[in-house]
N, C-alpha and C positions, 0 to 999 in steps of 0.2 A: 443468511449471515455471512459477512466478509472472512477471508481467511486471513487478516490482517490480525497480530500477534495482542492488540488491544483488544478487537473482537472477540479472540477468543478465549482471554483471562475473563473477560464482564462476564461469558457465559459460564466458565469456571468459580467463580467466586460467589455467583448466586447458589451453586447447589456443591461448592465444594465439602461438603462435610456431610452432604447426602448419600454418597457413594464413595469408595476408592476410583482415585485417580491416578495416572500416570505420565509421565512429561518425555515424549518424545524428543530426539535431537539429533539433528545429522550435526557427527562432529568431524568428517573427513571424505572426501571424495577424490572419486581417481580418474581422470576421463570425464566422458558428457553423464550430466546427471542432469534430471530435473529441475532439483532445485540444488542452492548449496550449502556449503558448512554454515551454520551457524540458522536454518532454520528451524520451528521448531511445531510441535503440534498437541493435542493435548485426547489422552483415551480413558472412559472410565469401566468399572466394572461390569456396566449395563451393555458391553456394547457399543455405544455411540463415541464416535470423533469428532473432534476439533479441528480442522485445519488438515490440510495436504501435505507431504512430503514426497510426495508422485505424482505422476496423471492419474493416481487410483489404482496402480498396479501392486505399493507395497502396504497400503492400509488393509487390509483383511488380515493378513498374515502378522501385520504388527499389534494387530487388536490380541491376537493369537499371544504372541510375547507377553504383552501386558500383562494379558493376564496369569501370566508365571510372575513375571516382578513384582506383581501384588501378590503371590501368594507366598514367594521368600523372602520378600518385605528389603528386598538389595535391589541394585542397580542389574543389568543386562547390556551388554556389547551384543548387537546383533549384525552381520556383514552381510549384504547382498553382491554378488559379483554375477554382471548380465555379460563377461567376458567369460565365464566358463561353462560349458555347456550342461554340467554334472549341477551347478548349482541351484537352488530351487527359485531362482529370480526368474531364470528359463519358463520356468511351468506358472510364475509369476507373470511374466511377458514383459516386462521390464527390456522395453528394446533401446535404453539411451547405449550401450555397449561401454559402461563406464562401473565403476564400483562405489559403495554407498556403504558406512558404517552409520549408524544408527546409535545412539545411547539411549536409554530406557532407562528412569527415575520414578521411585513411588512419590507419590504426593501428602506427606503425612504430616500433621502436628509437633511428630517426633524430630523431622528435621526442617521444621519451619516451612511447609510447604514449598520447602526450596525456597523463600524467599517471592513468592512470586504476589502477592500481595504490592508488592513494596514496588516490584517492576512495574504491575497496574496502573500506584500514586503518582510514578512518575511519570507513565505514560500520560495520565489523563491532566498531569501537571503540564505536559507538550514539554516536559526534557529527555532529553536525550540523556541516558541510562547506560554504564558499563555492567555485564553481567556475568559472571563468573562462572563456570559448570564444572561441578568437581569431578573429574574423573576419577575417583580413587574408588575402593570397594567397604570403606570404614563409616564413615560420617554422613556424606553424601551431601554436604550445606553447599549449596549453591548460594551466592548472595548477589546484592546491588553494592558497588562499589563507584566511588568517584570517576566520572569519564574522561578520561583523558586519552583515550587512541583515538586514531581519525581513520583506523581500520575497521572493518566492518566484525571480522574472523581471525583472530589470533589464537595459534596454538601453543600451549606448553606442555611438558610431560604429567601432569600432572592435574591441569587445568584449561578449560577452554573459555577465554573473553570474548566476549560478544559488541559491540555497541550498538544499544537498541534504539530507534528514533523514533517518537510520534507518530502518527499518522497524518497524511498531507493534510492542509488547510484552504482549502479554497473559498475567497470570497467573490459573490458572483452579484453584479449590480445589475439590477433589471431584471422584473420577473415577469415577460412577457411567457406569451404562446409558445415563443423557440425555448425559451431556458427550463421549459419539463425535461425536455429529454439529457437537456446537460446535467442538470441535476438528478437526475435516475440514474446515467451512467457513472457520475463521479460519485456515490450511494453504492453504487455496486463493485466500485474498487474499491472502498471501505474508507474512501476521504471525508473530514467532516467537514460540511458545507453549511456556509454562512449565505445567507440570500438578503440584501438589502434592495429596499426601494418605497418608495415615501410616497410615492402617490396609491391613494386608498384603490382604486379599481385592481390593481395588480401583486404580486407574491402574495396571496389569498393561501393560507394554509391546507384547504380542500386540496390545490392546485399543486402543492409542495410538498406533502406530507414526509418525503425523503430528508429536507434539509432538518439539520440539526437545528439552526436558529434565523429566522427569520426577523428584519431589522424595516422597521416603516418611522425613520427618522430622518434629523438631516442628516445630510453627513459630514458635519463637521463635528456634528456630537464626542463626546468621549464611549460611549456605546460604538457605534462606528470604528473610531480611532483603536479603541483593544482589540478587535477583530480586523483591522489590517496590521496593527502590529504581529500579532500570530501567524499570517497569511505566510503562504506559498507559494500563491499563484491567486492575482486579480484578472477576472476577466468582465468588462463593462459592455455590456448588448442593451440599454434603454431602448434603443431607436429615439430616441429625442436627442437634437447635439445640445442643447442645455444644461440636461441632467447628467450627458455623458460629459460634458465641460466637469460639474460639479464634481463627476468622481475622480475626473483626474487629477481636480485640483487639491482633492482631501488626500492624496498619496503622498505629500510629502515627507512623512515620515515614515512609513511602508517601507520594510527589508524584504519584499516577494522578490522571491528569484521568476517570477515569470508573470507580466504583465500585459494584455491585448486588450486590444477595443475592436470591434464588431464595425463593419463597415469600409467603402472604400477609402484609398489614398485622399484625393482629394476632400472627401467630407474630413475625413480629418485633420490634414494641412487647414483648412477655413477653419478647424474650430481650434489648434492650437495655438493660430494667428489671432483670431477673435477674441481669445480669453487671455492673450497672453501667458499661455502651458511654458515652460520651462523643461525640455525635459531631461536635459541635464541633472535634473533633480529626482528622479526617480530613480527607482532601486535595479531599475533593468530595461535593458531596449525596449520601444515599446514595438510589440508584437501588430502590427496594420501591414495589408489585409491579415486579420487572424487566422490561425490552423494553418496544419499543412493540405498541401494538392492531393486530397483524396479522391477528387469528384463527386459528383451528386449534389444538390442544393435545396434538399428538405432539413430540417431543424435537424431532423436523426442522422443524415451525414455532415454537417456543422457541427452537431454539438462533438461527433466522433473524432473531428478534424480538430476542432478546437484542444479537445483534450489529452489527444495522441500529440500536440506538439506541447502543450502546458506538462505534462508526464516527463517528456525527452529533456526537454530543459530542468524541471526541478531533479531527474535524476543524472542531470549531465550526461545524456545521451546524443547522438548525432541523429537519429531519425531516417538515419539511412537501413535501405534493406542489410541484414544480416548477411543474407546469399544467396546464391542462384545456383540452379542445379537444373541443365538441362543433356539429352544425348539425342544421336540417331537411332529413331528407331527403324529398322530391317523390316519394312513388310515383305512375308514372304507370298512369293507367287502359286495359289493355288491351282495344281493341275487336275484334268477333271479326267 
């Protein structure tokens, strides 16, 4: 299962009223921390978790909390600090050397399951969702409220907003040989993926079984057309320059922030020239040759490349290394 915040409400709401639940949240961080404010993860009575708030270092210990919060039926502040050595994030091993508050939420009827139903509908509606977390020690309503920050983490004394967003959309044309592996990887970051392609030998559901929806239409269709409207990221790999003409000619109204086609410069100068492409008219550079310079040129480092630059773009990233860290090492001379 994806640790992606839709993920782990579907698993939530199939058996929420099977067991006591509880709603983890980092509401503050101080220094390097895993992950940051405004993540969130979900633990029930039985033991089991929902989603990360560590590399695995603070989840045992926070299953531990839960199950206090379900048993005085309140909220929980729990503080991890990997800056002091007395602390138990130390025996935790919690090595980012940063500090980590936690909020802890029962999940009850009584106060609307915190609202998180409502976050689900609007996930699965692909809006984007303001969400509310009450810090106070009385009520504990967390709600869905009207979006209007373009922050991700906003704190107040008394409340913490969130703004939540879908999950990526990717639409993928072509369902050759190469696009298993694209579509396994983009299934494993918890993206729903649309797979289109009209001719009968190919996107064979056997072959796909990760993509959410498979399309063997034209593509001008309005089937087509709602699922590039949703998109995120088009990427076209036919190997036919025909059908890849078609798809780019169907993106005209397509708002993806991240668009490629599969193949080199020159194949696709002759096909933008051939069909008369426009591409002034699309919603984003077009990405040729696609991915970034990873290396390697089996499907499994393609489809890696393809989608570590489709990722950087829809999350406005640079793609550049984060950092380097090297020194001299001192061999010392052994004497005998």
């Amino acid at each position: 299962m994806s640790n992606q915040l839709h993920s782990l409400l579907n698993a939530w709401q199939k058996q929420k009223d099977q067991c006591q639940w509880v709603l983890a949240s980092i509401i503050k961080t101080q220094g390097s921390s895993y992950r940051k404010a405004g993540a969130m993860m979900l633990l029930n009575d039985l033991g089991k978790s929902f989603g990360l708030l560590s590399g695995g270092c603070l989840e045992a210990d926070l299953l531990h909390h839960a199950q206090k919060c379900m048993q005085l039926a309140q909220s929980i502040e729990v503080c991890y600090d990997s800056q002091d050595e007395s602390d138990i994030t130390w025996q935790l091993g919690l090595g980012c050397g940063g500090i980590v508050t936690v909020l802890l939420q029962p999940i009850t009827p009584e106060n609307n399951y915190l609202d998180l139903d409502n976050v689900l509908n609007q996930l699965n509606k692909k809006h984007n969702c303001q969400y509310k977390i009450d810090l106070t020690d009385n009520k504990q309503q967390n709600q869905v409220i009207p979006a209007h920050q373009e922050s991700m983490c906003i704190n107040e004394n008394k409340a913490i907003f969130l703004t939540l967003k879908p999950v990526h959309h990717v639409v993928i044309f072509g369902g050759g040989l190469d696009s298993q592996p694209l579509v396994k990887m983009a299934h494993i970051l918890g993206w729903h993926i649309t797979l289109i392609d009209k001719r009968q030998a190919y996107a064979r559901r056997a072959s796909f079984k990760e993509a959410d929806i498979i399309l063997k239409t034209d593509y001008g269709s309005d089937l087509v057309q709602t699922e590039l409207n949703q998109a995120d990221a088009v990427i076209i790999m036919h190997h036919n320059v025909k059908l890849d003409a078609e798809a780019l000619l169907s993106l005209n109204t397509c708002k993806a922030n991240y668009i490629g086609i599969l193949g080199p410069q020159h194949r696709t100068e002759k096909l933008i020239t051939e069909n008369q492409i426009i591409l002034s008219k699309l919603s984003a550079p077009l990405a040729n040759p696609i991915g970034l310079d990873l290396g390697g040129d089996l499907p499994e480092s393609i489809a890696l490349s393809i989608l570590s630059q489709a990722h950087a773009v829809i999350e406005n990233r640079t793609a550049l290394a984060l950092g380097s860290y090297s020194h001299n090492i001192k061999r010392l001379k052994h004497v005998s």
